[in-house]
Backbone bond lengths (Angstrom), bond angles and torsions (degrees), N, CA, C in turn:
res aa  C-N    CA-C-N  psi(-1)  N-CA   C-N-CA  omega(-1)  CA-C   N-CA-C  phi
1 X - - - 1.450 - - 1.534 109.34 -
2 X 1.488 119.59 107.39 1.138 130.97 -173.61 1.467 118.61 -48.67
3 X 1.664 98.50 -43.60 1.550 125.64 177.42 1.676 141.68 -48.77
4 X 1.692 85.21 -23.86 1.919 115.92 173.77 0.794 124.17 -44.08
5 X 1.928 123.44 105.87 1.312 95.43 -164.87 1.647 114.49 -75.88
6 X 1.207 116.06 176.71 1.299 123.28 -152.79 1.713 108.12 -124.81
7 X 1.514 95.57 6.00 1.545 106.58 175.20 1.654 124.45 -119.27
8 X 1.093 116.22 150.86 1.789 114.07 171.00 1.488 98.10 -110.35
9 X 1.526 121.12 147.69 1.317 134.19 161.22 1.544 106.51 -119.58
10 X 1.671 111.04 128.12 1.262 125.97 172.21 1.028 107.58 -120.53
11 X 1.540 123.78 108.24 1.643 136.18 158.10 1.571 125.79 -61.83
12 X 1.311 130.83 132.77 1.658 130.64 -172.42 1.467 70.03 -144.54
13 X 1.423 91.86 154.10 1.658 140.33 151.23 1.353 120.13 -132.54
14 X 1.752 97.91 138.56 1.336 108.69 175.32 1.658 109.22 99.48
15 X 1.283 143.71 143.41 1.557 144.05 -171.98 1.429 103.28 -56.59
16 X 1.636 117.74 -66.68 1.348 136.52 -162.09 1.544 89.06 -62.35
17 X 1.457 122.79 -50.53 1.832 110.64 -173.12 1.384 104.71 -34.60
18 X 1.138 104.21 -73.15 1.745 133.04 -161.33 1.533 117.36 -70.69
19 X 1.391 119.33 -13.31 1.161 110.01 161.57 1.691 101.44 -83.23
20 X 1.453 101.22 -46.07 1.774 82.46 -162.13 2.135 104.18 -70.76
21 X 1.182 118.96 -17.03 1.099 112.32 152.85 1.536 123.67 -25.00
22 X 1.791 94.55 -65.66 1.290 119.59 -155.63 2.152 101.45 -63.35
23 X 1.248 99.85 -23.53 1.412 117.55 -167.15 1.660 99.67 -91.91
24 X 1.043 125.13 -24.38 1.276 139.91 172.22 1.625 105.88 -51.62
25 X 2.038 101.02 -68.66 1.277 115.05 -139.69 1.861 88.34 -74.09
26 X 0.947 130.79 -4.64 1.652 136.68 -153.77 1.291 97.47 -83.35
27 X 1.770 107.23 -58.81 1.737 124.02 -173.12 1.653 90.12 -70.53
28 X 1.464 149.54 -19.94 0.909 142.90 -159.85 1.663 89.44 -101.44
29 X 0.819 136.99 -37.81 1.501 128.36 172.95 1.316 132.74 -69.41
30 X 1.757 91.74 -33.15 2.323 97.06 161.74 1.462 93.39 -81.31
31 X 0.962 140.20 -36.14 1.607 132.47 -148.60 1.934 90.03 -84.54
32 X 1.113 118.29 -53.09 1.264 107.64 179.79 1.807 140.92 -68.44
33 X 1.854 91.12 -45.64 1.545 104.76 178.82 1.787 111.42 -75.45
34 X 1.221 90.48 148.35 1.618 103.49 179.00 1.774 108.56 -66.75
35 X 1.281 98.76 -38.87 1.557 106.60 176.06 1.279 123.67 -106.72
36 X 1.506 102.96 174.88 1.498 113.60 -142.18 1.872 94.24 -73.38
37 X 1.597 110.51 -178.53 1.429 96.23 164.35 1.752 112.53 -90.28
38 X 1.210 117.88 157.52 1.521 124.30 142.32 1.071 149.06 -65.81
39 X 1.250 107.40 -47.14 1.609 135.42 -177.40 1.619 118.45 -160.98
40 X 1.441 106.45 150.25 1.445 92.92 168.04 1.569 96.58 -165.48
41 X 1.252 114.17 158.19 1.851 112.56 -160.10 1.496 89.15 -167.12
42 X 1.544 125.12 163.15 1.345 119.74 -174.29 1.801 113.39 -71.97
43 X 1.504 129.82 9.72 1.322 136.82 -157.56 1.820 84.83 -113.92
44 X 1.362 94.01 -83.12 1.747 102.58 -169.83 1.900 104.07 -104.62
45 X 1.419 97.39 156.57 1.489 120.11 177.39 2.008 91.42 -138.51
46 X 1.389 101.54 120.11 1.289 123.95 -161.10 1.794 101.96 -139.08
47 X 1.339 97.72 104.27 2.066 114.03 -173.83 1.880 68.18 -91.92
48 X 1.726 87.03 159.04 1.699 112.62 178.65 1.773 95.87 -72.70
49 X 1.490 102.05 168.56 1.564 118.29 167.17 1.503 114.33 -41.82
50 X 0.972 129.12 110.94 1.885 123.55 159.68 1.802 100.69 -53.04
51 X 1.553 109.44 124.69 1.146 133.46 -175.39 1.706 114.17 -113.20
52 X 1.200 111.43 -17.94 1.817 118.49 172.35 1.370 94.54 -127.92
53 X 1.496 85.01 153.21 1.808 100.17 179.65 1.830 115.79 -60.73
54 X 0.850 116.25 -26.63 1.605 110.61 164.44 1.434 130.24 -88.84
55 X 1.346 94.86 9.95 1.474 105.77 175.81 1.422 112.13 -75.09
56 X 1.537 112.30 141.56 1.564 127.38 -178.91 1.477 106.29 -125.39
57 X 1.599 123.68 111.81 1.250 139.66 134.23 1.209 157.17 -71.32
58 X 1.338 130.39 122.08 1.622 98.95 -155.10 1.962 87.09 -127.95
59 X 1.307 113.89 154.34 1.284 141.40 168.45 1.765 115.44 -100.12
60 X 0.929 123.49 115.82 1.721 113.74 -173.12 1.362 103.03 -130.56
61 X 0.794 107.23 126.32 1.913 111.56 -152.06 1.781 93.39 -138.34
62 X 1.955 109.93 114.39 1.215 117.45 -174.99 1.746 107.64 -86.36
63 X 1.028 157.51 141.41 1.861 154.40 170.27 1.557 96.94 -116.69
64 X 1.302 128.08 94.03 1.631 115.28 177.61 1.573 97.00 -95.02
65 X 1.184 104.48 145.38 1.648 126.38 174.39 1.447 115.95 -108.32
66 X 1.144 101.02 84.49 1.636 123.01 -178.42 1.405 118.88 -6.38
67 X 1.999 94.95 -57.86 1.483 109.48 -137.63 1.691 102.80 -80.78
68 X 1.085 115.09 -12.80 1.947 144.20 -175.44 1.021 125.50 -105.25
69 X 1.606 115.54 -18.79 1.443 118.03 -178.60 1.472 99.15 72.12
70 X 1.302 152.83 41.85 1.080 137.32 -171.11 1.913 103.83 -160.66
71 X 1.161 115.86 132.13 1.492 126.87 170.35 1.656 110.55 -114.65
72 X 1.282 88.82 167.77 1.734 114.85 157.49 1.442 125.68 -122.84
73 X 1.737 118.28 128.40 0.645 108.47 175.50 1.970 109.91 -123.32
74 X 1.934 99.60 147.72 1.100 110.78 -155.55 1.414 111.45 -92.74
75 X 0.980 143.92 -171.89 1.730 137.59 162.92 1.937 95.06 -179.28
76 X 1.757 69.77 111.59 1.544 100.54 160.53 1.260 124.11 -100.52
77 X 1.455 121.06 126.14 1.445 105.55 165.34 1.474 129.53 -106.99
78 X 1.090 144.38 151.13 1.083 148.63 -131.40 1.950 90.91 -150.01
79 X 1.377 102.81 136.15 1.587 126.68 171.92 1.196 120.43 -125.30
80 X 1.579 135.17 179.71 1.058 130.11 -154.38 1.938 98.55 -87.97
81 X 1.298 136.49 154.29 1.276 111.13 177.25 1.429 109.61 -121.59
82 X 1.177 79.62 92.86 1.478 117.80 167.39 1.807 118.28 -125.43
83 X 1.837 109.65 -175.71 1.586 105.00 169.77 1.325 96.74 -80.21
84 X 1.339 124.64 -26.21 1.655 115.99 -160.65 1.760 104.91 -78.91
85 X 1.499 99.32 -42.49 1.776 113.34 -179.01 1.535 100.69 -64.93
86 X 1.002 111.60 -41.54 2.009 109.38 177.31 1.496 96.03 -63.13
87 X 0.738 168.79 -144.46 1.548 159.86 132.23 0.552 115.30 96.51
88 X 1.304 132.89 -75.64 1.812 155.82 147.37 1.612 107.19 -17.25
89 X 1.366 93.48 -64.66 1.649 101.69 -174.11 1.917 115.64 -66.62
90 X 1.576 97.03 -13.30 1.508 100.19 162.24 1.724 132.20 -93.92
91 X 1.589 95.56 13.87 1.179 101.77 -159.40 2.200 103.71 -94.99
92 X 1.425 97.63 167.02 1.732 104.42 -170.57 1.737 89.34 -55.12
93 X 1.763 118.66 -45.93 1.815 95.50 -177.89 1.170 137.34 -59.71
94 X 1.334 109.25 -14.00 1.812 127.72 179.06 1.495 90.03 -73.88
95 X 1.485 117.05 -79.69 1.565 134.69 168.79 1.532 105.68 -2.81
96 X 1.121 100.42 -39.62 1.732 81.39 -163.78 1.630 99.34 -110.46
97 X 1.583 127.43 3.24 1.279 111.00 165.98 1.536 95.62 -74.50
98 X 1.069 90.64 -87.21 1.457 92.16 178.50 1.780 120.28 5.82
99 X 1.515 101.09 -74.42 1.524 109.35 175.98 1.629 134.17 -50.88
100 X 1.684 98.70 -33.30 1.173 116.27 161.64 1.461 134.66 -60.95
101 X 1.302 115.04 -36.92 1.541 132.21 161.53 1.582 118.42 2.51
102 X 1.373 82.96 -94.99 1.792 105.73 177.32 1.415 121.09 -51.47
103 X 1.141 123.53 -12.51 1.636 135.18 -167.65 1.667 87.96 -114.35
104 X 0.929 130.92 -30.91 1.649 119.70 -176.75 1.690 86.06 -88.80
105 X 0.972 114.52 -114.30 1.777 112.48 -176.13 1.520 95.00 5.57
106 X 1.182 116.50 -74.89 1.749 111.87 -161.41 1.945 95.20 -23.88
107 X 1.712 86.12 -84.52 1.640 96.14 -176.85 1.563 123.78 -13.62
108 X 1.345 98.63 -44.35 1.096 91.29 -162.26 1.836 116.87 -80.39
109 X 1.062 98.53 -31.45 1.588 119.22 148.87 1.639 122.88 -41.98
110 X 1.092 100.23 -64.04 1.539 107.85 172.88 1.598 120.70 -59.54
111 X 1.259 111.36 -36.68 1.518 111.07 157.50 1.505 121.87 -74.33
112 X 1.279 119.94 -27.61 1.404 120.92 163.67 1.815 106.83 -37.82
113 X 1.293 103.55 -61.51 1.440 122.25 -154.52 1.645 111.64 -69.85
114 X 1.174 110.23 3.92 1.753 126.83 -173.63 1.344 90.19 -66.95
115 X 1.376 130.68 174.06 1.513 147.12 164.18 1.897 100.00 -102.39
């Protein structure tokens, strides 16, 4: 299905949520992508191009909303672009980064919030 979306959205509230979110989604981007990082700044966390068809990239893109103290953060993943890398990126192992996302960030949030 061409149509899939191809993104996760993770909501935090509050500074301390969303930073340790934000500290979450980082280890979630070496821990997940096949490749190395590129860049990373408190806005975007940017893994290099996937270059082989089993390669996994991820984009983690922060949107803070001033007026609430509260952001979203997004995670795209990115495959090789190719028929084999399109493929790949439709496959149950992509599926479950993807799916996994929001439940890792959570965690990591939820341990923030301990005394």
């Amino acid at each position: 299905d061409k149509n899939k979306v191809n993104h996760t959205i993770f909501d935090c509230r509050g500074e301390n949520a969303c930073e340790t979110a934000w500290n979450a989604a980082l280890r979630f981007a070496s821990e997940y992508s096949t490749v190395e990082l590129a860049w990373a700044n408190e806005l975007t966390i940017m893994m290099r191009k996937p270059t082989k068809d089993d390669d996994v990239s991820v984009v983690i893109t922060r949107v803070n909303n001033a007026s609430d103290n509260a952001a979203s953060i997004v995670l795209e993943v990115r495959c090789n672009k190719t028929p084999a890398g399109d493929k790949f990126c439709q496959s149950k192992q992509v599926e479950t980064i993807r799916d996994s996302f929001s439940d890792y960030l959570g965690a990591g949030a939820a341990l923030a919030r301990r005394p």
